[in-house]
ChimeraX commands (.cxc) that place a marker at each C-alpha (Angstrom):
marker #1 position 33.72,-20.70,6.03 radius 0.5
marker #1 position 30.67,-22.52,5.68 radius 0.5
marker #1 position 28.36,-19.43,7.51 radius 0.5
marker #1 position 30.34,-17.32,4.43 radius 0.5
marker #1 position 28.18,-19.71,1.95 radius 0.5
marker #1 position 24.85,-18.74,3.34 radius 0.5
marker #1 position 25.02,-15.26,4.45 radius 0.5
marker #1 position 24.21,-14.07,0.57 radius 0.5
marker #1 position 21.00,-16.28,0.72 radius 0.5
marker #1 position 20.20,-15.32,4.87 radius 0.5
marker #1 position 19.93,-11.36,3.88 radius 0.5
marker #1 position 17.91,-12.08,0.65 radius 0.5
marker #1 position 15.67,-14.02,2.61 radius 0.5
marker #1 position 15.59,-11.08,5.22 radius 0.5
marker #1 position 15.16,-8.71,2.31 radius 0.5
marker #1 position 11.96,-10.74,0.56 radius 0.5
marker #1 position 10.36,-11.21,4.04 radius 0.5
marker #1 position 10.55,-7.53,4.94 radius 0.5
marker #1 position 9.49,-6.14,1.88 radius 0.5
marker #1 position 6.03,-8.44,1.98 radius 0.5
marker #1 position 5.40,-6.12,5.40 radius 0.5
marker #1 position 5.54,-2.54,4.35 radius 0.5
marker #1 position 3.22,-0.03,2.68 radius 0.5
marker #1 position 4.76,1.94,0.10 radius 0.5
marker #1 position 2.91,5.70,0.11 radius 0.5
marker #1 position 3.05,8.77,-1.94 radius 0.5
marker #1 position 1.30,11.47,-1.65 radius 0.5
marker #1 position 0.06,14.81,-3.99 radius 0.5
marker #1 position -1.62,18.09,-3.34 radius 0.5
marker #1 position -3.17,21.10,-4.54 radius 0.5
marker #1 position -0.40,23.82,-3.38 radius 0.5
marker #1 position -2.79,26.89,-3.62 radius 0.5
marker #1 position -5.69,24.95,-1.54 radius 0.5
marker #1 position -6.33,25.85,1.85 radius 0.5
marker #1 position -6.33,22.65,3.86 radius 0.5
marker #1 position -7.47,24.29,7.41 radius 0.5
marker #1 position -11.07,25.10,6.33 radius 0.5
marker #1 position -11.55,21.48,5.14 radius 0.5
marker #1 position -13.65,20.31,8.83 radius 0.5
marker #1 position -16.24,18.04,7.24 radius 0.5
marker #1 position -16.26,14.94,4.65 radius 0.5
marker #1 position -18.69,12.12,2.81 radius 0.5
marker #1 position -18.03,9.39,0.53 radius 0.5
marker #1 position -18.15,10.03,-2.84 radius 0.5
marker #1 position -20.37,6.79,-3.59 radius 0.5
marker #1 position -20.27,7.06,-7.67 radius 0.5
marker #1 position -16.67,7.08,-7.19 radius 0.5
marker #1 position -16.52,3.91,-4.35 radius 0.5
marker #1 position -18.75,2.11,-6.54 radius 0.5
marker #1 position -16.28,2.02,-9.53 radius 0.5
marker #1 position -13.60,0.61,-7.15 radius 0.5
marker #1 position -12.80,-2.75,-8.80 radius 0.5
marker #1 position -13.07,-4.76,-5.12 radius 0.5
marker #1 position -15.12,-6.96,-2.90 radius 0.5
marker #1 position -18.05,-5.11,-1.44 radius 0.5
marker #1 position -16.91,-6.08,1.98 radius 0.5
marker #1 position -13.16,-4.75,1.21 radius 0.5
marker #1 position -14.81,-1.55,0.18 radius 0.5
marker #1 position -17.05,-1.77,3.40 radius 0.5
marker #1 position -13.61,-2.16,5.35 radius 0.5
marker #1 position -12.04,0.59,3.48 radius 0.5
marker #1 position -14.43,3.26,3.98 radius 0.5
marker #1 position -14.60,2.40,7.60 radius 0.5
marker #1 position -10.97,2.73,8.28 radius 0.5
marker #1 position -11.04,6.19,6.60 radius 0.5
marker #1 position -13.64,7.17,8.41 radius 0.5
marker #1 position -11.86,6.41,11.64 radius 0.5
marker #1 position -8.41,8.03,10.48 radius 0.5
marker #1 position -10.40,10.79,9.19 radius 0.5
marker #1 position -12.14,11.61,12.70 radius 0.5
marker #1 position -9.17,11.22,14.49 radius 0.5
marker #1 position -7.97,14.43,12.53 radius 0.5
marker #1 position -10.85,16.06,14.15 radius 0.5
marker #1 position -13.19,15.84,10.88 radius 0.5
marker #1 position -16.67,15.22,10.61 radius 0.5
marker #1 position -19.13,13.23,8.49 radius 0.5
marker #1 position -21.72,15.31,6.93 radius 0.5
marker #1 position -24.70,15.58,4.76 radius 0.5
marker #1 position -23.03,19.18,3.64 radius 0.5
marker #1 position -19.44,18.23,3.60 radius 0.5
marker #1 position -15.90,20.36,2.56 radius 0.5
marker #1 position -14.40,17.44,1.05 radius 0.5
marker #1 position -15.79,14.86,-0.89 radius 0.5
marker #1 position -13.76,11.53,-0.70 radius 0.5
marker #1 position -13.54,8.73,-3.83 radius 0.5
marker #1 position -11.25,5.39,-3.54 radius 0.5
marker #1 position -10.34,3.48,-6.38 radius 0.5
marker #1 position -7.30,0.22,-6.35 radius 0.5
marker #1 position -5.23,-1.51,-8.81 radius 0.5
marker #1 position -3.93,-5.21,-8.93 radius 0.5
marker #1 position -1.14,-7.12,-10.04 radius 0.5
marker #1 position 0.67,-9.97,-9.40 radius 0.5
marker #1 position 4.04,-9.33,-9.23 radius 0.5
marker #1 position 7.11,-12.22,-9.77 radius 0.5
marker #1 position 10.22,-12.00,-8.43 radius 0.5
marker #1 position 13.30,-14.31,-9.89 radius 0.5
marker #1 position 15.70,-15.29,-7.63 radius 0.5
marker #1 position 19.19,-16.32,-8.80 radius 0.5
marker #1 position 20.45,-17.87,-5.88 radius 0.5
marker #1 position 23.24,-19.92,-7.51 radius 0.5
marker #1 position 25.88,-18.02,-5.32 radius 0.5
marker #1 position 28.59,-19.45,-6.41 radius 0.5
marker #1 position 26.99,-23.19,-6.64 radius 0.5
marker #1 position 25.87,-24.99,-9.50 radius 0.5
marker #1 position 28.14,-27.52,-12.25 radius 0.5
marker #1 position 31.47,-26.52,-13.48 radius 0.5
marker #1 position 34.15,-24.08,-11.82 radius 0.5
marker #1 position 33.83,-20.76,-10.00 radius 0.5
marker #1 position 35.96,-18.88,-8.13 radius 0.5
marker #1 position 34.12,-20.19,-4.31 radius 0.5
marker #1 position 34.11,-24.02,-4.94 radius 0.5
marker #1 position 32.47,-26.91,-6.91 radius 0.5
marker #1 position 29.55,-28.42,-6.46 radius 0.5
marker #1 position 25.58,-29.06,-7.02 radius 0.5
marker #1 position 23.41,-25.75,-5.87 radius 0.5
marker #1 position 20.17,-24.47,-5.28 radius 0.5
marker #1 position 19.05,-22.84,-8.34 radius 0.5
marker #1 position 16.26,-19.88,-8.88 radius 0.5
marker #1 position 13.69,-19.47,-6.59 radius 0.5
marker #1 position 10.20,-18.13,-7.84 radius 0.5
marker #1 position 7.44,-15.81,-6.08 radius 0.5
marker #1 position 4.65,-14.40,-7.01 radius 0.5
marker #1 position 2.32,-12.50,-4.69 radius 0.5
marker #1 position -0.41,-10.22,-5.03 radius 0.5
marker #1 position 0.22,-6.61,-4.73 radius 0.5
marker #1 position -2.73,-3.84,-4.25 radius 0.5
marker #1 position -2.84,-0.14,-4.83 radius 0.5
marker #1 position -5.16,1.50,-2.73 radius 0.5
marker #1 position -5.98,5.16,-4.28 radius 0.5
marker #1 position -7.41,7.96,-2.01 radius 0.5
marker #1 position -8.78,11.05,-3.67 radius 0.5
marker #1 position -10.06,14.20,-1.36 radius 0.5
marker #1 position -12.05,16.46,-3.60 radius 0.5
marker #1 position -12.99,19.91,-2.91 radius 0.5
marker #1 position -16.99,20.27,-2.99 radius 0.5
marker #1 position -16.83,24.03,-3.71 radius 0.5
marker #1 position -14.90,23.61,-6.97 radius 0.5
marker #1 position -15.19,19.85,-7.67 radius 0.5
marker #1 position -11.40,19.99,-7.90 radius 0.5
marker #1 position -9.06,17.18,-6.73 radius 0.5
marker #1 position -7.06,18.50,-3.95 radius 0.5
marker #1 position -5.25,15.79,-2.71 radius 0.5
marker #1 position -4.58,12.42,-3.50 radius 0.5
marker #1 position -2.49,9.60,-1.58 radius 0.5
marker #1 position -1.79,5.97,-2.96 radius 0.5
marker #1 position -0.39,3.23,-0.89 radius 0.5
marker #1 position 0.99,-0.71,-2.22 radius 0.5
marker #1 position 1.12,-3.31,-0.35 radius 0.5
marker #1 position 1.38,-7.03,-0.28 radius 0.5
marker #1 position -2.08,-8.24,0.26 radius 0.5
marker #1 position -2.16,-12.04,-0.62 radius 0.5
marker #1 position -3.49,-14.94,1.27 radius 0.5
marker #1 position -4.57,-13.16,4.23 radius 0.5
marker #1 position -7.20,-14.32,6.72 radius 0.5
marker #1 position -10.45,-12.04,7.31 radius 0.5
marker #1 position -8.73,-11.08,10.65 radius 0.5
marker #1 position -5.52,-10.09,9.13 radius 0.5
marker #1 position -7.40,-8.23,5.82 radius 0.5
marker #1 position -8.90,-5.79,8.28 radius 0.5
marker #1 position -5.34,-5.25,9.80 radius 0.5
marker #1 position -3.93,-5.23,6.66 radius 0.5
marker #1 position -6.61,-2.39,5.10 radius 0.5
marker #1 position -6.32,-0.41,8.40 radius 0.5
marker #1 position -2.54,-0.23,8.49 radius 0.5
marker #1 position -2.61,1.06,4.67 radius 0.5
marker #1 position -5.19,3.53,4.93 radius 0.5
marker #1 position -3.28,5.04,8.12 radius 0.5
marker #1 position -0.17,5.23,6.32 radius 0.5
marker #1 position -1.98,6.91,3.38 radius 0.5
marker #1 position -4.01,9.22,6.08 radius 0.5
marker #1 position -0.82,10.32,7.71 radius 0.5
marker #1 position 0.04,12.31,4.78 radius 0.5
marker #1 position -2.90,14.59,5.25 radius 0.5
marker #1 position -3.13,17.27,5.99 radius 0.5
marker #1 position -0.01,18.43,4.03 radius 0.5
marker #1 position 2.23,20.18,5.82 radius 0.5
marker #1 position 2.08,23.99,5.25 radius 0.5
marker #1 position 4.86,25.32,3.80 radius 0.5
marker link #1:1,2 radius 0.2
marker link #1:2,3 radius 0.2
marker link #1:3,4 radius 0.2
marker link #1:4,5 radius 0.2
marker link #1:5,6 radius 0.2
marker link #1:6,7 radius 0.2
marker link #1:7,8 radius 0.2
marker link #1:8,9 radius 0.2
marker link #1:9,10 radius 0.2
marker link #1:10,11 radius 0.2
marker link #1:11,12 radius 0.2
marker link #1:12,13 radius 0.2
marker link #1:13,14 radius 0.2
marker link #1:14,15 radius 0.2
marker link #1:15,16 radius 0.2
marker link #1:16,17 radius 0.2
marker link #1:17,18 radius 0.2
marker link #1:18,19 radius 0.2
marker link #1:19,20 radius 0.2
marker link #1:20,21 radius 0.2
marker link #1:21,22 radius 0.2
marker link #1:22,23 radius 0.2
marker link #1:23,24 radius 0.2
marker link #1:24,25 radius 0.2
marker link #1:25,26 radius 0.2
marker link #1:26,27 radius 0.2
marker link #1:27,28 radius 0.2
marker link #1:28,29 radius 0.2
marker link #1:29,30 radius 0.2
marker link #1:30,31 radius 0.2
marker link #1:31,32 radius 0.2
marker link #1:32,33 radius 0.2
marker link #1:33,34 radius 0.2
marker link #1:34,35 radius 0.2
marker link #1:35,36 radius 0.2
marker link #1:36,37 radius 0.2
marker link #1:37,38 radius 0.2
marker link #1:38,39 radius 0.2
marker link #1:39,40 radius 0.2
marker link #1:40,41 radius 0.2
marker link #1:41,42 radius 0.2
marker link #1:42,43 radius 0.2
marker link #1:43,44 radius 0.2
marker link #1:44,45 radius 0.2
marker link #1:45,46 radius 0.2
marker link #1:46,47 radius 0.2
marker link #1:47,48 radius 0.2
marker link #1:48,49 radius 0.2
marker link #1:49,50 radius 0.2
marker link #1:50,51 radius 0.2
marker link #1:51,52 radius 0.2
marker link #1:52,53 radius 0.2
marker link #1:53,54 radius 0.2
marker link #1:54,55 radius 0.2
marker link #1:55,56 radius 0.2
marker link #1:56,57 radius 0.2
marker link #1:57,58 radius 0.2
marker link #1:58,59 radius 0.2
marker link #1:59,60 radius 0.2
marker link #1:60,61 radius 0.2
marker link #1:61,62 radius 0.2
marker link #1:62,63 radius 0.2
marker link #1:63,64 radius 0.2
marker link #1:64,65 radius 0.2
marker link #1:65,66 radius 0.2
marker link #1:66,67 radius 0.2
marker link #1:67,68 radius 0.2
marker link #1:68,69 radius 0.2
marker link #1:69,70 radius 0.2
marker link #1:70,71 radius 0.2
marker link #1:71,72 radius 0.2
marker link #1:72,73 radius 0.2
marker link #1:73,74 radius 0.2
marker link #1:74,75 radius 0.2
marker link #1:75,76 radius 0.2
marker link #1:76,77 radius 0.2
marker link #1:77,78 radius 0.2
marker link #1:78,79 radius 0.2
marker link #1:79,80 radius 0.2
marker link #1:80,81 radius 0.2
marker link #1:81,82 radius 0.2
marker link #1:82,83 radius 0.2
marker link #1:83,84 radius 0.2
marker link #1:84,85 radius 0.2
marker link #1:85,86 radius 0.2
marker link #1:86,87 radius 0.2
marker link #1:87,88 radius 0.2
marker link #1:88,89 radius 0.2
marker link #1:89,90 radius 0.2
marker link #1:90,91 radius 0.2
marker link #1:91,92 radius 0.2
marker link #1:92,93 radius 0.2
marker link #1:93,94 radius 0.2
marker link #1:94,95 radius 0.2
marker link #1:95,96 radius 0.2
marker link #1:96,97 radius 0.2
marker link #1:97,98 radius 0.2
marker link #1:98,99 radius 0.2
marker link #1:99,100 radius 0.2
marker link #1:100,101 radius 0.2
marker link #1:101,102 radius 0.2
marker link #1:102,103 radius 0.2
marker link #1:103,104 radius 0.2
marker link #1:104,105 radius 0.2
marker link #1:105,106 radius 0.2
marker link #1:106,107 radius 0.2
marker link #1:107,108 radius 0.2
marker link #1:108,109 radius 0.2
marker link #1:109,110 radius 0.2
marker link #1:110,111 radius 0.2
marker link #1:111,112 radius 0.2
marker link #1:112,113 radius 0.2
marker link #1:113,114 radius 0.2
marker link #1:114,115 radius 0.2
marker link #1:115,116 radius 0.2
marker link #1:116,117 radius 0.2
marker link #1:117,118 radius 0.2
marker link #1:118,119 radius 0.2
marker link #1:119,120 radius 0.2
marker link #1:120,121 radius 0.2
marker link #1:121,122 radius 0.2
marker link #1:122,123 radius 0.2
marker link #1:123,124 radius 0.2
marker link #1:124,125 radius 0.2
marker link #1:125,126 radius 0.2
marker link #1:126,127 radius 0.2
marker link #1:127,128 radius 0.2
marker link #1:128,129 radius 0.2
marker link #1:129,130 radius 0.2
marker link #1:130,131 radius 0.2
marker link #1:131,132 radius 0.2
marker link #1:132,133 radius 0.2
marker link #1:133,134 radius 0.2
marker link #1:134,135 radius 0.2
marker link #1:135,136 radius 0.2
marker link #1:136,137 radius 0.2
marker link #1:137,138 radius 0.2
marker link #1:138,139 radius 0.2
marker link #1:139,140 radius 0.2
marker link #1:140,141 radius 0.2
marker link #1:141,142 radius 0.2
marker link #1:142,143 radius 0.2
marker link #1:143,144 radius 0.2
marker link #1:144,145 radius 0.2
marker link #1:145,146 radius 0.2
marker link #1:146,147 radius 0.2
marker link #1:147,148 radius 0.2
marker link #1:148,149 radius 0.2
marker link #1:149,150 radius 0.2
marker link #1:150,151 radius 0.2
marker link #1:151,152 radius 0.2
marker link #1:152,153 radius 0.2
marker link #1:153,154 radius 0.2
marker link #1:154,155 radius 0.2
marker link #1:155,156 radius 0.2
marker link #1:156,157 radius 0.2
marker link #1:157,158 radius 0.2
marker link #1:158,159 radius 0.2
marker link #1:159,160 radius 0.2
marker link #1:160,161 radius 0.2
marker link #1:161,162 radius 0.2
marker link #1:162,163 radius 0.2
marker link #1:163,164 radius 0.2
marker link #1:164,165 radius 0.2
marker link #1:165,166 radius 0.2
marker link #1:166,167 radius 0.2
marker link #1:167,168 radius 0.2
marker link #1:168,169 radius 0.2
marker link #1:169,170 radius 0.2
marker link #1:170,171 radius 0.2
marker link #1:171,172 radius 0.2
marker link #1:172,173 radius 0.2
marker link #1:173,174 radius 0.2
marker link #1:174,175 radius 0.2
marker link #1:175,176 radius 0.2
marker link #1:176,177 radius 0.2
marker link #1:177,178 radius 0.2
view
């Protein structure tokens, strides 16, 4: 009986801790552009320059992108196919947690008794926007986002942290053909 109590509070703790961990990612594309004769890329630098971050998280950024991006089999060029901007969002996001379950003064149906209340968190949460623009038409043709946790992370585990986003964005692109 008293395991029954806790297991309510045990998943939502299991629930909150996963969720800090992944990279939400969503992807868009031009449908009519031809993604196979895109070979070569550069940084878009008015575009970086907007992006509303640390110099050295841009510097991080850019890097990993690079490194997805020649992975692929691209190139960095002085004449490139794509051009490539980056731009992020913040907010801090709150969660509420009623965790009463069935504690707290007076009667419900489980028992009597004192509880533990709400629990409060707030953490950080980034949105990391890639945008691949064709140099030929100056037309965005593709565009991935990903959102992540990114709070209170050591210099070590920022790098990990901006790697492992930009490779989930990256592993949208190339769309698939259809």
């Amino acid at each position: 009986m008293q395991i029954r109590k806790f297991l309510p509070l045990a998943a939502l703790v299991l629930l909150v801790m996963s969720s800090c961990t992944s990279v939400r990612v969503v992807s868009d594309y031009d449908t009519t552009a031809s993604f196979d004769n895109y070979r070569s890329f550069a940084f878009f630098k008015p575009g970086v320059d907007k992006a509303q971050i640390s110099d050295l998280d841009k510097k991080r950024i850019l890097r990993a992108i690079d490194a997805e991006l020649t992975a692929k089999g691209m190139i960095k060029s002085e004449n490139p196919d794509l051009l490539i901007s980056i731009f992020t969002k913040e907010r801090e996001r709150v969660d509420v947690y009623n965790n009463n379950f069935g504690w707290g003064w007076g009667w419900n149906p489980w028992w009597w008794g004192g509880g533990f209340g709400n629990t409060v968190s707030s953490r950080t949460e980034g949105t990391l926007y890639i945008d691949l623009i064709d140099t030929t038409t100056n037309e965005l043709v593709w565009q991935g986002l990903g959102t992540a946790n990114i709070s209170h992370l050591s210099v070590e585990r920022k790098i990990a942290r901006i790697q492992e986003i930009v490779a989930k964005i990256l592993e949208e692109f190339p769309p698939e053909p259809k």
